[in-house]
C-alpha positions in Angstrom: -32.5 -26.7 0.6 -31.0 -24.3 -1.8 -31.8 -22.8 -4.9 -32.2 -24.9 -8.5 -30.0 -22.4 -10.5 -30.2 -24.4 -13.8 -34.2 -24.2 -13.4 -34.3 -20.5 -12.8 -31.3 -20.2 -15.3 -33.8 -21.9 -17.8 -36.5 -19.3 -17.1 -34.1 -16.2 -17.4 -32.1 -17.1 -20.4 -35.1 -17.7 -22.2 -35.8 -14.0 -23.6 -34.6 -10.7 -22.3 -37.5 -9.7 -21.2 -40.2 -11.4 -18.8 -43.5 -9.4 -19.3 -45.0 -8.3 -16.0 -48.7 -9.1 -16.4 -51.5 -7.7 -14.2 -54.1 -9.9 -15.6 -58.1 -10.6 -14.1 -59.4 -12.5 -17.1 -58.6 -15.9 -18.8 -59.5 -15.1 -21.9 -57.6 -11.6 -22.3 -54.7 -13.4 -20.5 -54.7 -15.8 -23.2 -54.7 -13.4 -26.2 -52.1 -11.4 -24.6 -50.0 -14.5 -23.7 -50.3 -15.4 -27.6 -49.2 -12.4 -28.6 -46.1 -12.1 -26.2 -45.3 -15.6 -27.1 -45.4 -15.0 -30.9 -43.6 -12.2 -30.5 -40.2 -13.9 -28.6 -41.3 -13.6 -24.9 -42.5 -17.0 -23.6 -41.8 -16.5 -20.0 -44.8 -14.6 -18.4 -45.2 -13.5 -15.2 -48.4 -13.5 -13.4 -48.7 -11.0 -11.0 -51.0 -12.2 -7.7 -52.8 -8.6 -7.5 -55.9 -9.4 -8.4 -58.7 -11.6 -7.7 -58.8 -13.9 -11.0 -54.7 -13.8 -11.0 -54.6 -17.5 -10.4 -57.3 -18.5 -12.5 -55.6 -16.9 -15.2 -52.4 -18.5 -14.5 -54.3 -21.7 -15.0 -55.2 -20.4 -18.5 -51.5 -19.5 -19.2 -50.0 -22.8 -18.2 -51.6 -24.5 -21.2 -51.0 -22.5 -23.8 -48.6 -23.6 -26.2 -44.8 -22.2 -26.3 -45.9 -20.1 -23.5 -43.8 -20.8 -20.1 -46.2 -19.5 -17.0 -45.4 -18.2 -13.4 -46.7 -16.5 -10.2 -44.9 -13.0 -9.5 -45.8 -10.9 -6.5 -46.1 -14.6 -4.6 -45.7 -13.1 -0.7 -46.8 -16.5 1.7 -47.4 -20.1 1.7 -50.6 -20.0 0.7 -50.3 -18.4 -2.3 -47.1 -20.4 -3.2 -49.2 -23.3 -3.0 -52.6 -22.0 -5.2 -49.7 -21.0 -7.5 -48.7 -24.4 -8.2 -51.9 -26.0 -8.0 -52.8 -23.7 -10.5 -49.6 -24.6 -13.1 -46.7 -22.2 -12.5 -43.5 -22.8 -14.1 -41.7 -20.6 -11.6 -42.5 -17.9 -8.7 -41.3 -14.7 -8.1 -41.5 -12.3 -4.8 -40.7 -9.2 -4.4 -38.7 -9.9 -1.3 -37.9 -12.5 0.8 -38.1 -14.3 4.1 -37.3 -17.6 5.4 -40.8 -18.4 5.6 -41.5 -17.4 2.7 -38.8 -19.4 0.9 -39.2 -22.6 2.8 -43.1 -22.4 1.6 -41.5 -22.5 -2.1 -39.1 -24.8 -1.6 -41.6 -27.2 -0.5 -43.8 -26.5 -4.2 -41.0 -27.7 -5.9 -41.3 -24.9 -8.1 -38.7 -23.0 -8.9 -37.9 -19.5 -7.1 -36.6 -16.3 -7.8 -36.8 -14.3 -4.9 -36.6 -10.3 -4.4 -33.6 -8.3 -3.1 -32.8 -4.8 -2.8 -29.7 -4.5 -0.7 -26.3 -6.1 -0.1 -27.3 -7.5 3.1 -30.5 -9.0 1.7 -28.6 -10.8 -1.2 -26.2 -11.7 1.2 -28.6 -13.7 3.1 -30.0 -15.6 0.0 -26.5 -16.4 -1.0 -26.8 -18.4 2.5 -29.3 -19.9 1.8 -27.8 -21.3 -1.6 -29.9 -18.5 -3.7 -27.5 -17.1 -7.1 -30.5 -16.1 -9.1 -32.5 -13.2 -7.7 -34.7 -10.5 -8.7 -33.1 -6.8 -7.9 -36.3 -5.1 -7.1 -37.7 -2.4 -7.4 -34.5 -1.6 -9.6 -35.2 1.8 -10.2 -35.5 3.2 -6.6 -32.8 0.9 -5.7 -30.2 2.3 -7.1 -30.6 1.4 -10.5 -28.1 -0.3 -12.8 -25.2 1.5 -11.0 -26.1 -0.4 -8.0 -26.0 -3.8 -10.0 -22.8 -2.8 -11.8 -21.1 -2.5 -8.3 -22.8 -5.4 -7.2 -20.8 -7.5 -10.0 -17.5 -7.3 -8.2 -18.1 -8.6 -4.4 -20.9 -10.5 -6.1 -19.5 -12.1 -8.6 -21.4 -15.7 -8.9 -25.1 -14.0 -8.9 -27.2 -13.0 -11.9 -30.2 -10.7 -11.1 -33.3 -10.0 -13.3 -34.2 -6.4 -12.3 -37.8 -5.3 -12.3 -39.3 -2.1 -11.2 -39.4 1.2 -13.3 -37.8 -0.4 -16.0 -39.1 0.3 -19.6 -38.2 0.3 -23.4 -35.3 2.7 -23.2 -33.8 1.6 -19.8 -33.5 -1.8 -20.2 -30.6 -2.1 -22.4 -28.5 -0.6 -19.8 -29.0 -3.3 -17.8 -28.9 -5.4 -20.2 -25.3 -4.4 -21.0 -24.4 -5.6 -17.3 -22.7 -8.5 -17.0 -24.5 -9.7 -13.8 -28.0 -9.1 -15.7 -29.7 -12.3 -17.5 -32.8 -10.7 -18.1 -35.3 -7.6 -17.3 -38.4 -7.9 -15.8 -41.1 -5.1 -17.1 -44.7 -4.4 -17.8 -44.2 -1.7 -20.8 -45.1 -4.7 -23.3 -48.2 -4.6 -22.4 -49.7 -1.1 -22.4 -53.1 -0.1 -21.0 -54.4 1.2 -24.0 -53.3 -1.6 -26.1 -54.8 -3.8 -23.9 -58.0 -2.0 -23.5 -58.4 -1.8 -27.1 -57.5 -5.4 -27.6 -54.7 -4.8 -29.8 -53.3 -7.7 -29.8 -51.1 -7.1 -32.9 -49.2 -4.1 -30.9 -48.6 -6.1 -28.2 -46.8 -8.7 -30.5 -44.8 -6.0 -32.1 -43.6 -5.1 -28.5 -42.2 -8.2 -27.4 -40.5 -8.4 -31.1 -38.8 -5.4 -30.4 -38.2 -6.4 -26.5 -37.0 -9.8 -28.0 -34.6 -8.4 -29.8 -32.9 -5.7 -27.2 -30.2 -8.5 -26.4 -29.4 -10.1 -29.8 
């Protein structure tokens, strides 16, 4: 099998921004999820790092406007609670061929992890053009991706890892860049203090870094 680029194409190109969300209860998840939504980021990515990830996933998946997936997805197992629980799409931070054959068989849509020319190398193999450059930051950054663009020319990465308000637009500005993952719309303290109206005013202004 091979990669559904116009599925992951409809996941990327729908904000530039997919929150990063570290989330261990449905009801928080959901007022977050509003307030990313109704601030211009509808893809949300639920990160599998903690124990009531997947139950809040489920939550996600209904909410209105709100386009749900599993990030951090690392085996078959997970792949499949992930779409028994409603994902839209997964996301690894790397990627084997187990790994990807466990996905494939979901029928969900994937967006797997690289970090290197030899690991994109081997999802463009496997049929893979849409892949997460991860963790971006450590990795060589945006000047990696930039001279990525030329021997690479057909793949479009959404880099995630150490990205935050004032980084992303350089990657943004990359040709080879549909969208940014990150976790800076969603602050600790906001969340803690249940201010959900900050959080909206976030993703407004995340929203809006690729007009």
């Amino acid at each position: 099998m091979s990669q559904d680029v116009q599925a992951v194409d409809a996941v990327m190109t729908l904000a530039p921004v997919i929150p990063v969300l570290i989330l261990d209860d449905p009801e928080t998840a959901l007022a977050i999820g509003r307030a990313l939504v109704a601030g211009g980021l509808p893809a949300l990515e639920v990160t599998l790092r903690t124990p009531r990830a997947l139950d809040c996933l489920k939550a996600l998946s209904t909410l209105p406007g709100a386009v749900a997936g599993a990030g951090t997805v690392l085996n078959a197992g997970q792949a499949e609670a992930a779409r028994a629980a409603g994902a839209r799409f997964m996301v690894s931070p790397g990627a084997t061929p187990a790994l990807v054959a466990a996905v494939e068989a979901t029928g969900v849509p994937l967006l797997p992890g690289v970090g290197t020319a030899s690991e994109l190398m081997a999802m463009l193999e496997r049929g893979y053009e849409r892949l997460k450059f991860f963790p971006a930051e450590t990795s060589g950054g945006a000047a990696q991706l930039k001279a990525f663009a030329s021997p690479f020319g057909r793949v479009r990465f959404c880099p995630t890892g150490g990205i935050d308000a004032a980084k992303a637009p350089t990657y943004l500005g990359l040709t080879n860049v549909a969208c940014v993952g990150g976790s800076w719309v969603t602050p600790a303290d906001a969340v803690a203090a249940r201010d959900w109206d900050r959080i909206e005013a976030l993703a407004r202004a995340a929203a809006r870094l690729r007009a």
